[in-house]
N, CA, C and O atoms as a Tinker XYZ file with bonds, in Angstrom:
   332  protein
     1  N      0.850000   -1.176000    0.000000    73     2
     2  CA     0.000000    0.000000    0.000000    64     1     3
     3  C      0.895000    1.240000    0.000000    63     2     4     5
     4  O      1.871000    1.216000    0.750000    81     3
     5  N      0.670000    2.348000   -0.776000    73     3     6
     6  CA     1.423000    3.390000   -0.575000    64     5     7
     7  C      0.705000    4.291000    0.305000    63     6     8     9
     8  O     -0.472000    4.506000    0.596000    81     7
     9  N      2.156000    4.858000    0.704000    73     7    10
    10  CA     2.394000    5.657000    1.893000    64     9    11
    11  C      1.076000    6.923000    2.102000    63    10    12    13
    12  O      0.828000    7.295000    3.250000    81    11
    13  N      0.260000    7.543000    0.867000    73    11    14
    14  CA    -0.402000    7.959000    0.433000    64    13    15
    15  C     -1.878000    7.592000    0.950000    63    14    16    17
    16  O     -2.663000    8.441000    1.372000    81    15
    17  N     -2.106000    6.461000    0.879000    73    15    18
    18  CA    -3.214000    5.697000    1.122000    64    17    19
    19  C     -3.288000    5.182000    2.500000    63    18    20    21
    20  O     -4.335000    4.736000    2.970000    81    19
    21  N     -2.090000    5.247000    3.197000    73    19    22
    22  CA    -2.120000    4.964000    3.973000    64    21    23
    23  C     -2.441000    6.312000    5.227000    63    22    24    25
    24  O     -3.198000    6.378000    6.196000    81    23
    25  N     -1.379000    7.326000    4.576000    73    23    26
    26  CA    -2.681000    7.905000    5.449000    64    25    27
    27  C     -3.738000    8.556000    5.137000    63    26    28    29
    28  O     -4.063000    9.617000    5.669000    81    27
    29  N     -4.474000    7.877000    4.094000    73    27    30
    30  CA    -5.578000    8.642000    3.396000    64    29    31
    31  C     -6.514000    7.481000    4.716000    63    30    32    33
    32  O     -7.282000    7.986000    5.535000    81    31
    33  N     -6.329000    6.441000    4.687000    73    31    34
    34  CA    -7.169000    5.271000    5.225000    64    33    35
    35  C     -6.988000    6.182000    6.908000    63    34    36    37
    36  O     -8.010000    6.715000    7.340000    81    35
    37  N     -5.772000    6.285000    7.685000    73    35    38
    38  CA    -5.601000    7.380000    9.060000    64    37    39
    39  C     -6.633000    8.426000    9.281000    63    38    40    41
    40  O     -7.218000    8.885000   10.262000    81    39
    41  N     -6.637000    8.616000    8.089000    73    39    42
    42  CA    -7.940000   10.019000    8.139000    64    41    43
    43  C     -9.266000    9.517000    8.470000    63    42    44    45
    44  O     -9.825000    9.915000    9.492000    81    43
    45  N    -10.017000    8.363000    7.398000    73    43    46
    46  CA   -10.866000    8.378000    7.545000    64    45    47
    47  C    -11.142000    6.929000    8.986000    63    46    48    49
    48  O    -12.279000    6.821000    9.446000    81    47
    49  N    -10.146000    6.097000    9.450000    73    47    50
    50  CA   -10.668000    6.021000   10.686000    64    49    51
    51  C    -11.026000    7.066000   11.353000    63    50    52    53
    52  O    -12.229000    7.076000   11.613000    81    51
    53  N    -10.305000    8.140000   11.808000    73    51    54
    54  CA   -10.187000    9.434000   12.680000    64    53    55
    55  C    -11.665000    9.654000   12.438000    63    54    56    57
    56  O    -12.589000    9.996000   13.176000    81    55
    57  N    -11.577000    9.344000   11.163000    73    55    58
    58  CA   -13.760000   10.786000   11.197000    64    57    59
    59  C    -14.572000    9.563000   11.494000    63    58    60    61
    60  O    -15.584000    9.603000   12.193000    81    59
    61  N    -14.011000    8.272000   10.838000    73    59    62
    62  CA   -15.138000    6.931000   11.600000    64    61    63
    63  C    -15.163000    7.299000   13.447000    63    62    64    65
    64  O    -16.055000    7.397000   14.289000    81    63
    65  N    -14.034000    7.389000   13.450000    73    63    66
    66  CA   -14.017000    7.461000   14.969000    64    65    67
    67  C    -14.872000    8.571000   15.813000    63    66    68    69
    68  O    -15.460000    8.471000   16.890000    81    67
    69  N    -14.734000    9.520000   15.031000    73    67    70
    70  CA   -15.824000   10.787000   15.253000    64    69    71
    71  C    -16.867000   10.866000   15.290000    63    70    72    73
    72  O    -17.425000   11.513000   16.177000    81    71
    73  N    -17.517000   10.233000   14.338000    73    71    74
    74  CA   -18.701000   10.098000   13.874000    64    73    75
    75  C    -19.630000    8.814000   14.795000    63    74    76    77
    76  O    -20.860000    8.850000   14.837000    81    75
    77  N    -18.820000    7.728000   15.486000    73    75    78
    78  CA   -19.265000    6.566000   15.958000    64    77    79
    79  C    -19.428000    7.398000   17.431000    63    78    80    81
    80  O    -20.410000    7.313000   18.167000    81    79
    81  N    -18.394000    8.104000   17.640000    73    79    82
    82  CA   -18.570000    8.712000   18.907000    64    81    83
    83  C    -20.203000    9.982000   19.244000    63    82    84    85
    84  O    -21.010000   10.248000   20.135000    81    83
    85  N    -19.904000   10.325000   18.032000    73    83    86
    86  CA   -21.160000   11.191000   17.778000    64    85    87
    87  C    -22.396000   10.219000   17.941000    63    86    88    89
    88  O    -23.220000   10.610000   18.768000    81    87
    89  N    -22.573000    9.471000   17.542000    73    87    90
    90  CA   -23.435000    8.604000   17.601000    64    89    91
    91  C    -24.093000    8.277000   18.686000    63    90    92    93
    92  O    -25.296000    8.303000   18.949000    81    91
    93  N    -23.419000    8.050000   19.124000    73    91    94
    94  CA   -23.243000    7.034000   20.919000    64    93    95
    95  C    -23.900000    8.206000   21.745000    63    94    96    97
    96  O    -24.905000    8.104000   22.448000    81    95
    97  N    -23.066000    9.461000   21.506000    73    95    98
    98  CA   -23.768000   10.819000   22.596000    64    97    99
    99  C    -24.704000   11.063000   22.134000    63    98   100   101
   100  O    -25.422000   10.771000   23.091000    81    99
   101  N    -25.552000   11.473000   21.195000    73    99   102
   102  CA   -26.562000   11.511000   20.896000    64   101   103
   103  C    -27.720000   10.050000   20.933000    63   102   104   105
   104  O    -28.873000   10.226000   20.540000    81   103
   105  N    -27.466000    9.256000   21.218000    73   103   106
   106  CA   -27.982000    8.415000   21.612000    64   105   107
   107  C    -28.393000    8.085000   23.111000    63   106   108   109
   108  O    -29.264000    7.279000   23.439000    81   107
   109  N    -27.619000    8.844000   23.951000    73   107   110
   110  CA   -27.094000    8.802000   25.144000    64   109   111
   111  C    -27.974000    9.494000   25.593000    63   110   112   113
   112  O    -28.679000    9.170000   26.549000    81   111
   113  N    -28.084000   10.907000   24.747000    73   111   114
   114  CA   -29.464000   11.838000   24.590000    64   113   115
   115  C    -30.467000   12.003000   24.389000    63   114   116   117
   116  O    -31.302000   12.884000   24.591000    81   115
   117  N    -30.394000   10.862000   23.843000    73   115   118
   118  CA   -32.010000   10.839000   23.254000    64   117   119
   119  C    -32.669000    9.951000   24.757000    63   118   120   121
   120  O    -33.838000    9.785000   25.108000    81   119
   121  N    -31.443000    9.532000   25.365000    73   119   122
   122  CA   -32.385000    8.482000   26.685000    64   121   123
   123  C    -32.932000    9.220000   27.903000    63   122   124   125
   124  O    -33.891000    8.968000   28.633000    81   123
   125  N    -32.002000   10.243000   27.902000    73   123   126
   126  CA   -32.576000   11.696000   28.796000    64   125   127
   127  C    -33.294000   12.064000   29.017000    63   126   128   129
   128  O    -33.763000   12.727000   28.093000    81   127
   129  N    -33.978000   12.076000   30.079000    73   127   130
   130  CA   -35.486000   12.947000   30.021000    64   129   131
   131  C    -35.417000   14.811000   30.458000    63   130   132   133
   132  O    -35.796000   15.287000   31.528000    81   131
   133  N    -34.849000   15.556000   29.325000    73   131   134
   134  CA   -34.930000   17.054000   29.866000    64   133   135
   135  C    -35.827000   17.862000   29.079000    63   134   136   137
   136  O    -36.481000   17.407000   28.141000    81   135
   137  N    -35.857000   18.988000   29.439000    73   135   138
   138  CA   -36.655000   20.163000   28.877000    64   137   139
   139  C    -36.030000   19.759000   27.369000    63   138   140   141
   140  O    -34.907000   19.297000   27.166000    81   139
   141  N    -37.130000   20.080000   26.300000    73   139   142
   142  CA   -36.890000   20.000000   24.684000    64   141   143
   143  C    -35.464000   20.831000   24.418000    63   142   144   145
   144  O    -34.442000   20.498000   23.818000    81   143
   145  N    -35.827000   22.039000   25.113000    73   143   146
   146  CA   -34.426000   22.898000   24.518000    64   145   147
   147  C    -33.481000   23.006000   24.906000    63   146   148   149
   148  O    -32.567000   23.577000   24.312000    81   147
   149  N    -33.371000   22.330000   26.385000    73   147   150
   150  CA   -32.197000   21.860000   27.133000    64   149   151
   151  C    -31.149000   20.852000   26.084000    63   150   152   153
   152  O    -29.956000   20.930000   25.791000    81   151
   153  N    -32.261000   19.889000   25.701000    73   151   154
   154  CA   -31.934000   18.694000   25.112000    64   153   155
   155  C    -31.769000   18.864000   23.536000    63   154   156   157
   156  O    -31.645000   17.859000   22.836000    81   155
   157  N    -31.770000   20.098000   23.001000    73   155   158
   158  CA   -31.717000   20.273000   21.475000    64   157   159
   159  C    -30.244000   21.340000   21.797000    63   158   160   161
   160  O    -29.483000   21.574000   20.858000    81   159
   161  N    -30.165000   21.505000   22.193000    73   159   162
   162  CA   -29.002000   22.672000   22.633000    64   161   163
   163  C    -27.676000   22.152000   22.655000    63   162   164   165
   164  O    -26.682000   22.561000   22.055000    81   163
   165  N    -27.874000   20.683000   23.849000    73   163   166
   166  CA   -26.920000   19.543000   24.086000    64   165   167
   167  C    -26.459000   19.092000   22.874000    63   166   168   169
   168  O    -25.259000   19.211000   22.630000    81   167
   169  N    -27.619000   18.317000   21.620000    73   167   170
   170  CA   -27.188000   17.815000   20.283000    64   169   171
   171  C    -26.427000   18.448000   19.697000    63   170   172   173
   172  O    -25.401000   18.041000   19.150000    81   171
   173  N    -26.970000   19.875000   19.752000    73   171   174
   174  CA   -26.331000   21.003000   18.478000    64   173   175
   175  C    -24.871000   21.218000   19.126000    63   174   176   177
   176  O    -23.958000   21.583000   18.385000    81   175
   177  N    -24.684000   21.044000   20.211000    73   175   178
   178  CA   -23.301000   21.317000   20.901000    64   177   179
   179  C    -22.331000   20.030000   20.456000    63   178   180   181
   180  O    -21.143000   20.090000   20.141000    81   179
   181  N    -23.025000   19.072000   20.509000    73   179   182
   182  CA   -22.424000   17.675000   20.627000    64   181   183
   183  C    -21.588000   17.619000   18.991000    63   182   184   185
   184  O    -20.515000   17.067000   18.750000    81   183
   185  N    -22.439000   18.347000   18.066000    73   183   186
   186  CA   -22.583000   17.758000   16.464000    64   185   187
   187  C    -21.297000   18.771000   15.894000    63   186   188   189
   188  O    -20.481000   18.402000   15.050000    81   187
   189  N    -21.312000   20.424000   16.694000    73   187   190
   190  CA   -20.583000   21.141000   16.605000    64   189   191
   191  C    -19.181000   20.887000   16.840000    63   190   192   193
   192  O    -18.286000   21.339000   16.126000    81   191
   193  N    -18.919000   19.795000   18.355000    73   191   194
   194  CA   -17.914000   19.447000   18.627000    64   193   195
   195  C    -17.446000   18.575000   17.442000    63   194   196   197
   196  O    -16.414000   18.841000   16.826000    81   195
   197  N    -18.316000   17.423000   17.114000    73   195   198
   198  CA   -17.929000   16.594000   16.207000    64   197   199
   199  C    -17.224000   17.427000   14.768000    63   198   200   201
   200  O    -16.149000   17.414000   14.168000    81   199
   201  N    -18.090000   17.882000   14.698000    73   199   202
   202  CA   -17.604000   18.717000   13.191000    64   201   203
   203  C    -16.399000   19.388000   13.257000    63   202   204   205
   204  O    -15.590000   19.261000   12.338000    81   203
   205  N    -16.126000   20.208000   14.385000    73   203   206
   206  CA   -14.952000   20.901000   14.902000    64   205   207
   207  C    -13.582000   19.445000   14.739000    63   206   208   209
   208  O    -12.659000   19.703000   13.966000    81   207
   209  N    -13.563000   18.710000   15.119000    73   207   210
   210  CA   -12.769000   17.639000   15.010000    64   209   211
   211  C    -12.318000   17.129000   13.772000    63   210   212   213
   212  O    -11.164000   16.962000   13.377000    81   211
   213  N    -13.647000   16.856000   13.091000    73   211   214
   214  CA   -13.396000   16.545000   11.420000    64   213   215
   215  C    -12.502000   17.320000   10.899000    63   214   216   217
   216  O    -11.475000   17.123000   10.250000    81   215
   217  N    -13.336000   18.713000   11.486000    73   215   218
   218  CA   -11.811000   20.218000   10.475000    64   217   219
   219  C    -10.737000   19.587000   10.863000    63   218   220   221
   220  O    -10.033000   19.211000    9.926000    81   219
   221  N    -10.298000   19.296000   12.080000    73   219   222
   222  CA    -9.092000   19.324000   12.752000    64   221   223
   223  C     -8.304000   18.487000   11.959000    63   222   224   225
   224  O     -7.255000   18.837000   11.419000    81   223
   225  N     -9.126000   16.695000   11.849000    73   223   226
   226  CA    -8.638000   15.745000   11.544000    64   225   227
   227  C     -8.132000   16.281000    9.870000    63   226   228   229
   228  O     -6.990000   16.178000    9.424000    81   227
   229  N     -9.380000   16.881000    9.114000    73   227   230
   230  CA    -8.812000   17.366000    7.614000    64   229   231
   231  C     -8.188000   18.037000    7.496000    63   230   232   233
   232  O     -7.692000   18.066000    6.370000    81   231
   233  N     -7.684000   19.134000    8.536000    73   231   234
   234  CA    -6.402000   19.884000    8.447000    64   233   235
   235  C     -5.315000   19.653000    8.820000    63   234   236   237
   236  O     -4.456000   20.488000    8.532000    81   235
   237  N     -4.930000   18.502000    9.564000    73   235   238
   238  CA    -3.842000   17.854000    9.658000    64   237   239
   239  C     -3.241000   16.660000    8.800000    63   238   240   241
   240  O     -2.373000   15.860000    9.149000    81   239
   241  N     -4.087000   16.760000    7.291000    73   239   242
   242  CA    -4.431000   15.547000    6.979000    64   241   243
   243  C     -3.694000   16.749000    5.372000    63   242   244   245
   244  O     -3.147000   16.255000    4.386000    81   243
   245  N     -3.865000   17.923000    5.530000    73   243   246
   246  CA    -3.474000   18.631000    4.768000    64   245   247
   247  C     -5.082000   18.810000    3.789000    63   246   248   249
   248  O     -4.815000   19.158000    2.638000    81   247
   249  N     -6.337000   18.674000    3.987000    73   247   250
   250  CA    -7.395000   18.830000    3.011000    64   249   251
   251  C     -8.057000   19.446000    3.345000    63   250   252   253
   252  O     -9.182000   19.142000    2.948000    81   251
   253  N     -8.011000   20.807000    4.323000    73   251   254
   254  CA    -8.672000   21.352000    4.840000    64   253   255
   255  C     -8.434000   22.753000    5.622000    63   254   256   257
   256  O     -8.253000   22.627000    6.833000    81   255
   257  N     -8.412000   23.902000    5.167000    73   255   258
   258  CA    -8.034000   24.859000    5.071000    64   257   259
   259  C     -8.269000   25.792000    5.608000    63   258   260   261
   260  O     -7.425000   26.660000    5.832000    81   259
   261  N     -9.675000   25.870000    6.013000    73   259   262
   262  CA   -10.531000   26.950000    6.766000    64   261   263
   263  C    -10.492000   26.368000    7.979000    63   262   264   265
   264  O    -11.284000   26.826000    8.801000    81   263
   265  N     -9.792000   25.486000    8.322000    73   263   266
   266  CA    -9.861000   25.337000   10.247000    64   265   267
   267  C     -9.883000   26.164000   10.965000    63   266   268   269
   268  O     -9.058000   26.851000   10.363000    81   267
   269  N    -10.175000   26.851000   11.952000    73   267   270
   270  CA    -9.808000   27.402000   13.054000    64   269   271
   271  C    -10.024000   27.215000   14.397000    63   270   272   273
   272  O    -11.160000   27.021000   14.829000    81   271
   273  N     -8.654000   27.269000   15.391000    73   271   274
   274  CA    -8.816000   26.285000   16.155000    64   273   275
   275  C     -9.751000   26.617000   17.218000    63   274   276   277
   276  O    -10.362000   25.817000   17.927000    81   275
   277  N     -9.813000   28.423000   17.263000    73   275   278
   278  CA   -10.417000   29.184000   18.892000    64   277   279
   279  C    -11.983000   28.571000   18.232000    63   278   280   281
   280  O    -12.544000   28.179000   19.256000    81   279
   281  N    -12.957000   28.297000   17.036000    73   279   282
   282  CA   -13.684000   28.182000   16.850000    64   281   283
   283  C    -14.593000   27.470000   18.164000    63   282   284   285
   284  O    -15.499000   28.067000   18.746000    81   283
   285  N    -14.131000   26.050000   18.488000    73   283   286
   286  CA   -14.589000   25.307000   19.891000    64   285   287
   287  C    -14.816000   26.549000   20.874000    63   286   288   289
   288  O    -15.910000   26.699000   21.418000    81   287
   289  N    -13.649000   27.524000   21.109000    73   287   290
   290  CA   -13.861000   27.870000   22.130000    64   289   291
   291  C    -15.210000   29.290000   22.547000    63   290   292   293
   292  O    -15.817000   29.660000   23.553000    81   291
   293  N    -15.132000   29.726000   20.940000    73   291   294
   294  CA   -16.379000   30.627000   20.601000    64   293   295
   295  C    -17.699000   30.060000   20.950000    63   294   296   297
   296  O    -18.680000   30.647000   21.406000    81   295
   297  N    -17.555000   28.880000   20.670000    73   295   298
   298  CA   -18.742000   27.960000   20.888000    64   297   299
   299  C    -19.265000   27.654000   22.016000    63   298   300   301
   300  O    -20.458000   27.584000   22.311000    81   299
   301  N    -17.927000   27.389000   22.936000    73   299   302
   302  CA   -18.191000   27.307000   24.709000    64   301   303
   303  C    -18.746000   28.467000   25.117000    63   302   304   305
   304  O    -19.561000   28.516000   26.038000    81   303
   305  N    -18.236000   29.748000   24.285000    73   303   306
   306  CA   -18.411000   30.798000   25.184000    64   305   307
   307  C    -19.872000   31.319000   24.991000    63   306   308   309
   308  O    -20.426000   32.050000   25.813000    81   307
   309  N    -20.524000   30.821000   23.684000    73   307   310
   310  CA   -21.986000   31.072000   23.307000    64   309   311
   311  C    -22.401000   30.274000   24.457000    63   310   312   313
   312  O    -22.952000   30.899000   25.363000    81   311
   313  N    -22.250000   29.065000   24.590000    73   311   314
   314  CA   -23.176000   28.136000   25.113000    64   313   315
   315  C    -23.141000   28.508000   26.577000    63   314   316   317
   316  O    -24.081000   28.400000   27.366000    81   315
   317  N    -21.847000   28.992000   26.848000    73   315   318
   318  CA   -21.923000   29.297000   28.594000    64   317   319
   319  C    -23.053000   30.678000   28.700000    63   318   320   321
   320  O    -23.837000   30.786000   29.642000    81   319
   321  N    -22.971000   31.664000   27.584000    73   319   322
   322  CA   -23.896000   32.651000   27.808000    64   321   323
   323  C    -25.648000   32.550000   27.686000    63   322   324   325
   324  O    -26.471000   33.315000   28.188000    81   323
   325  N    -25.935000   31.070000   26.658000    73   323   326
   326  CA   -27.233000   30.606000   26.706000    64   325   327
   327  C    -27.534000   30.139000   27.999000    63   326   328   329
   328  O    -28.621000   30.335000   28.542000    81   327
   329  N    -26.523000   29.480000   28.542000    73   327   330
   330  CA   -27.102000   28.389000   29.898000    64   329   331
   331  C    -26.846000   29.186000   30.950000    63   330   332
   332  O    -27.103000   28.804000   32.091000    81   331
């Protein structure tokens, strides 16, 4: 296998890995019994993180360009000001 493919295959465990994890928390969520918007707030946070990771994984992967890393932390700082 070339070296190429090989870590083309690195990458996409990384987002399998992301994505299975995504899975699981939102599943985790759905078993919850909270307020609707408590519990839609949680997803959208959860999906954000996930996605935030993907950039990460595609920008270290060299395919992905628009990363930025404070992005997560913009995100905490919304969510700490909703809750």
């Amino acid at each position: 296998m070339e070296k190429t493919e090989q870590k083309e295959e690195v990458v996409i465990d990384k987002i399998v890995k992301t994505i299975n994890k995504l899975d699981a928390t939102l599943t985790s969520l759905d078993g919850i019994e909270e307020s609707d918007k408590k519990h839609t707030l949680k997803k959208w946070y959860e999906e954000k993180k996930a996605m935030h990771e993907i950039k990460k994984i595609l920008h270290e992967a060299g395919r992905y360009e628009k990363y930025d890393e404070k992005e997560l932390d913009q995100w905490d700082e919304d969510l700490n000001t909703i809750v």
